[in-house]
BALOBA-1460 file (C-alpha; in Angstrom, 3 decimals):
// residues 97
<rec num="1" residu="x" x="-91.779" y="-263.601" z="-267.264"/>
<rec num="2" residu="x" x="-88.764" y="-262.175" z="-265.315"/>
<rec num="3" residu="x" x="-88.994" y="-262.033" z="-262.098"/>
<rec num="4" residu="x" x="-86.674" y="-260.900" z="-259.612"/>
<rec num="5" residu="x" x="-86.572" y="-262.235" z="-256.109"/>
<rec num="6" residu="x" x="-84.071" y="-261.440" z="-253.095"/>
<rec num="7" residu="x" x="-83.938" y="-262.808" z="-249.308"/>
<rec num="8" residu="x" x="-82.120" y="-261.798" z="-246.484"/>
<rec num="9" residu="x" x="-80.919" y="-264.858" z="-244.515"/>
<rec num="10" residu="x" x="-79.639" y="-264.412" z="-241.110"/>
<rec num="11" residu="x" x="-77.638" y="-267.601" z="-239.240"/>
<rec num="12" residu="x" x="-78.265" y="-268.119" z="-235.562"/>
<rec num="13" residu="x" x="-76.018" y="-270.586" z="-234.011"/>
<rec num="14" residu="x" x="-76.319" y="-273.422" z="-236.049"/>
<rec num="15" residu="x" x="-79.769" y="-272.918" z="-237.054"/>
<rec num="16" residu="x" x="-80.812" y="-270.413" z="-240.459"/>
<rec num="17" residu="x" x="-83.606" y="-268.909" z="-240.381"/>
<rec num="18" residu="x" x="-85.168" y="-266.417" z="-243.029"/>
<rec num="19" residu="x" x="-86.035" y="-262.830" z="-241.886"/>
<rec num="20" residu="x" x="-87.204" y="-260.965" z="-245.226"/>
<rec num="21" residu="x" x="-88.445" y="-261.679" z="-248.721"/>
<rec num="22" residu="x" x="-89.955" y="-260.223" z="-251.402"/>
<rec num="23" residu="x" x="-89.975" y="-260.424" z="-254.938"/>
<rec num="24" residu="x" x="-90.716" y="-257.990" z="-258.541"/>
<rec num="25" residu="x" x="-92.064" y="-259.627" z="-261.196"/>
<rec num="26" residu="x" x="-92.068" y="-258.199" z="-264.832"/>
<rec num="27" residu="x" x="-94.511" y="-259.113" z="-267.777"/>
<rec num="28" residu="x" x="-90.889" y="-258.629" z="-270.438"/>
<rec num="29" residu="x" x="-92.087" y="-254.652" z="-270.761"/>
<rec num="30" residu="x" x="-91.439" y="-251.679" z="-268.787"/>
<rec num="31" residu="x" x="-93.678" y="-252.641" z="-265.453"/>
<rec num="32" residu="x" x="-93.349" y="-254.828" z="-262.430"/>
<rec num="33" residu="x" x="-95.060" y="-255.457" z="-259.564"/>
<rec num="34" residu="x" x="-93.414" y="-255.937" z="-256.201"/>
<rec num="35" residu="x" x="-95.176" y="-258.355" z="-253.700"/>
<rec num="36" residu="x" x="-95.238" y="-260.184" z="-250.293"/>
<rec num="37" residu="x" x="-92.224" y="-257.963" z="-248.936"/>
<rec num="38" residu="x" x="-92.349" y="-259.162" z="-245.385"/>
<rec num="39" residu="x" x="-89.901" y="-259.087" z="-242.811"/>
<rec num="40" residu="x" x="-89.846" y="-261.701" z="-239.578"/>
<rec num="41" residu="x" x="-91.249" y="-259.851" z="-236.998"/>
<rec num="42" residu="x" x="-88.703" y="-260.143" z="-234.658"/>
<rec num="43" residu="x" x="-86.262" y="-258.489" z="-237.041"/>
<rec num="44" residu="x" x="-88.738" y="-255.462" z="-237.763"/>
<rec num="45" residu="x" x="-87.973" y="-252.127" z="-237.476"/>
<rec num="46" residu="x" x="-84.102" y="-252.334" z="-238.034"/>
<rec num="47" residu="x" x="-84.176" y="-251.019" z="-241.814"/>
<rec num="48" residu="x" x="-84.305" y="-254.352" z="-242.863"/>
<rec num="49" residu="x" x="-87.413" y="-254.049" z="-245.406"/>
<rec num="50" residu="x" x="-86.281" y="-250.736" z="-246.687"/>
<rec num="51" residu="x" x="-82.663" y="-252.541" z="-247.236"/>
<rec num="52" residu="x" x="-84.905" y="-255.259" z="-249.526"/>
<rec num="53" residu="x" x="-87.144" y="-252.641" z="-251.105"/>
<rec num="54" residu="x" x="-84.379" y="-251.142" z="-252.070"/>
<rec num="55" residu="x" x="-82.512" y="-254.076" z="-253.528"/>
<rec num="56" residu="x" x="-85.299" y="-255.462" z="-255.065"/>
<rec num="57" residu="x" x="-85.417" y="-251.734" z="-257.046"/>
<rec num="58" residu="x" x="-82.179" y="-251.971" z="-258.411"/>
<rec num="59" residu="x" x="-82.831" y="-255.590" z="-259.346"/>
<rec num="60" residu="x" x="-85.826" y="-254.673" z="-261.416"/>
<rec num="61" residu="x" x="-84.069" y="-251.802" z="-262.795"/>
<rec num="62" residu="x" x="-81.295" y="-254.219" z="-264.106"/>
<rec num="63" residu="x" x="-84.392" y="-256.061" z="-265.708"/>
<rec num="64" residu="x" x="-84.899" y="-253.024" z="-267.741"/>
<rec num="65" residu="x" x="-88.231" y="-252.531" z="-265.866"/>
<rec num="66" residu="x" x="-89.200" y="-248.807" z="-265.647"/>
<rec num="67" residu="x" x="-91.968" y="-248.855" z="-263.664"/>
<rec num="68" residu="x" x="-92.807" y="-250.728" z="-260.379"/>
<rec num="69" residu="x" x="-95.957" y="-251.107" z="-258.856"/>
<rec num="70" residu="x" x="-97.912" y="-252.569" z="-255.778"/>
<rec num="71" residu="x" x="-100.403" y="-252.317" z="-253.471"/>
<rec num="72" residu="x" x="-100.398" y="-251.847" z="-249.521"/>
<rec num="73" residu="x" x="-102.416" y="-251.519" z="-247.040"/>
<rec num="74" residu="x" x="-102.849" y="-247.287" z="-245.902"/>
<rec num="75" residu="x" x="-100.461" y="-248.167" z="-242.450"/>
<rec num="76" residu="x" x="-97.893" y="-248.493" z="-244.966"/>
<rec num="77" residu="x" x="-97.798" y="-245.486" z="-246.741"/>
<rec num="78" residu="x" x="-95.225" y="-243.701" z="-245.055"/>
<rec num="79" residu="x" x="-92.525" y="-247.330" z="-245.302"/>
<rec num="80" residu="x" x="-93.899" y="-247.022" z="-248.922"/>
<rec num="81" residu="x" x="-93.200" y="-243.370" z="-249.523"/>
<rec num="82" residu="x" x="-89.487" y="-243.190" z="-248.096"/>
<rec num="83" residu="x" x="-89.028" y="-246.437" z="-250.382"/>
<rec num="84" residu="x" x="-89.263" y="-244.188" z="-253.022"/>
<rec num="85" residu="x" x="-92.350" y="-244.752" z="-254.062"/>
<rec num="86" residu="x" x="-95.646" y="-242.257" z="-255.449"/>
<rec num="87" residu="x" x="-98.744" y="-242.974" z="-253.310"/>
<rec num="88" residu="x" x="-101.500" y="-243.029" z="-256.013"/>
<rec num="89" residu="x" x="-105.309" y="-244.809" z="-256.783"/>
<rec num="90" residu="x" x="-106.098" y="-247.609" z="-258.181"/>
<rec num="91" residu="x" x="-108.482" y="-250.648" z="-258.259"/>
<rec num="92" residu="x" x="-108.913" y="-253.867" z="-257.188"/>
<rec num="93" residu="x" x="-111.199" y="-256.630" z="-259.280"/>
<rec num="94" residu="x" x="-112.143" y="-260.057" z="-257.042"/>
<rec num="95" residu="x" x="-114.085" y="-262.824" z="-258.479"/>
<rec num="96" residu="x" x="-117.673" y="-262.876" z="-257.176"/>
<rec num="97" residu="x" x="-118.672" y="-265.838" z="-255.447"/>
């Protein structure tokens, strides 16, 4: 499976702390699916997670993925959607208890 992963690491003093991450993995065909792209609260809203979406893109592209997929909660549509990305349906499948 290829998977690409990226984090942004940001040095404070001595200390380093990390502020994003996220990650695209790839089956070996033409689709990926991008998860867990978070971003440290305190360093939210700065263009940070658009700045990882973004590299995390071209990464998967350099995979030879075509396609990129996820799934987000509705609040994030809009991030989503200037990410470059089609809001569309799906489905979701749990195990039953």
């Amino acid at each position: 499976m290829n998977v690409a992963t990226f984090g942004l690491v940001f040095e404070m003093k001595k200390n380093i702390e990390l502020i994003a991450f996220g990650y695209v993995a790839g089956m070996g065909l033409q689709h990926g699916y991008m998860e867990d792209i978070i971003v440290h609260p305190k360093f939210q809203k700065r263009g940070i997670g658009q700045a990882l979406v973004k590299k995390l893109l071209q990464e998967a592209e350099q995979f030879g993925l075509e396609i990129v997929t996820l799934t987000y909660d509705s609040k994030h549509t809009s991030f989503y959607s200037e990410s470059g990305f089609t809001p569309c349906s799906g489905g979701l499948w749990r195990k039953k208890d």
